[in-house]
N, C-alpha and C positions, 0 to 999 in steps of 0.2 A: 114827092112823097104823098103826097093826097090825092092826088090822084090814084096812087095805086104802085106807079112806079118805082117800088126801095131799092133794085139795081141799080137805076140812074141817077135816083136823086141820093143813094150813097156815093157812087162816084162825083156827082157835082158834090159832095161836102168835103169829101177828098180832097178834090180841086181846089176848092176854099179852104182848105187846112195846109197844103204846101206853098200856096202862093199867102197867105195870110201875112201884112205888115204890121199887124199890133195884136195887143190882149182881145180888144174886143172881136175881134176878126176870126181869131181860135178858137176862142167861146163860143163865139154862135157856131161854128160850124162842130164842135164838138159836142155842141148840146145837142143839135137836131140828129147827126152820127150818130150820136148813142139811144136817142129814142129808133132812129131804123135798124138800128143794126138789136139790138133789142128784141127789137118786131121780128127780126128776117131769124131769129132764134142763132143771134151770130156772139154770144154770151162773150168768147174768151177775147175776139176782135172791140168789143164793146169796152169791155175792162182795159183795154190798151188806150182807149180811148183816151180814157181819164186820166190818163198819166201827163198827158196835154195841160190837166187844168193843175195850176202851181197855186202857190198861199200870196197873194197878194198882186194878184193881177193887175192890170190896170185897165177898170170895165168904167167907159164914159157913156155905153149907151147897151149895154148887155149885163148888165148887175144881175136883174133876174136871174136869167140862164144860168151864170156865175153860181150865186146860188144854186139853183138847181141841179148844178152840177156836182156841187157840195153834196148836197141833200142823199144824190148818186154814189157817192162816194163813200156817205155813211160820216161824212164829217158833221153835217146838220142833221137834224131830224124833221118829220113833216110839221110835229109842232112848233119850232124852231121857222118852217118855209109857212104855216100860217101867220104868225104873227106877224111876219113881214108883208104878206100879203095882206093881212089888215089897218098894215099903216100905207099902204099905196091906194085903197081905194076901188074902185072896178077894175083900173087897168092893172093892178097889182092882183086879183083876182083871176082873173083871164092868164097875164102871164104868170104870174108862179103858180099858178092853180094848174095849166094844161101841164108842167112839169111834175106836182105833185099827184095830179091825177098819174101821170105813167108810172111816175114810183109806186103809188099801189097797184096798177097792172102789173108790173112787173113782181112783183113780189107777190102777188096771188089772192090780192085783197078787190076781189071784182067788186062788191059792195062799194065800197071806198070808193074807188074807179069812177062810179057809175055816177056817185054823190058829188063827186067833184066834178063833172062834167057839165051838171046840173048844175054849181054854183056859179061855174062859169055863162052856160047858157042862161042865167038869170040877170046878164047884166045886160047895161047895152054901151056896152065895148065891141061893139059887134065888128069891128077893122082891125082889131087887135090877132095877130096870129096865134092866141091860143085858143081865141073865139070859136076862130074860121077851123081850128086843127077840131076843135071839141066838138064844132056842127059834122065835121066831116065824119069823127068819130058815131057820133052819136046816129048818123045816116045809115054808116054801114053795119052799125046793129042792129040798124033796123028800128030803134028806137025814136019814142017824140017826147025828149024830154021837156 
């Protein structure tokens, strides 16, 4: 996906969606699903996505995305994914922040977007995969945030 690749790296999440053996396993692979297929302007495949995430999963190591996927769904609100992102700290930051960053891209709030990229690029969680998603983003704008 960062590279460039949303064909393939949708099919690898695919791949990690039907072989998946627990909650957290479907969680990630349906969070990062729904930011490409998002991207690849693949809306109605997107929406199917979600139907993955159920009330009460069992997330030991993907809470965020959990969230976030919420957030997708319109079950949470962004102000709802900051405050949680303010009781985790930078790495709470970084990850529910690169999810709520795409919530405002997607919904067409590029200001937003662009603000939360930045709050990410303000930490130094710099190994955290919303980090490295929001450097990459921020590269291919062209931007130095």
């Amino acid at each position: 996906m960062l590279d460039g690749d949303m064909l393939n790296a949708r099919k690898t999440f695919y791949d990690l969606l039907k072989t998946a053996t627990n909650d957290d396993h479907i969680i990630m692979a349906c969070y990062w699903l729904y930011i490409i297929l998002k991207r690849i302007s693949r809306d109605t495949e997107a929406l199917q996505i979600l139907e993955h995430v159920k009330p009460n999963m069992q997330t030991h190591v993907s809470q965020e995305y959990y969230y976030n996927l919420q957030l997708f769904k319109g079950e949470l609100t962004p102000d709802d994914i900051q405050a949680k992102s303010d009781e985790k700290g930078h790495l709470g930051i970084v990850t529910y922040g690169y999810g709520l960053a795409n919530a405002y891209l997607f919904n067409g709030d590029y200001n937003k977007y662009m603000e939360t990229l930045k709050q990410i690029l303000e930490t130094n969680a710099w190994s955290g995969f919303g980090y490295i998603s929001a450097e990459v983003d921020a590269y291919n704008l062209g931007c130095k945030i």
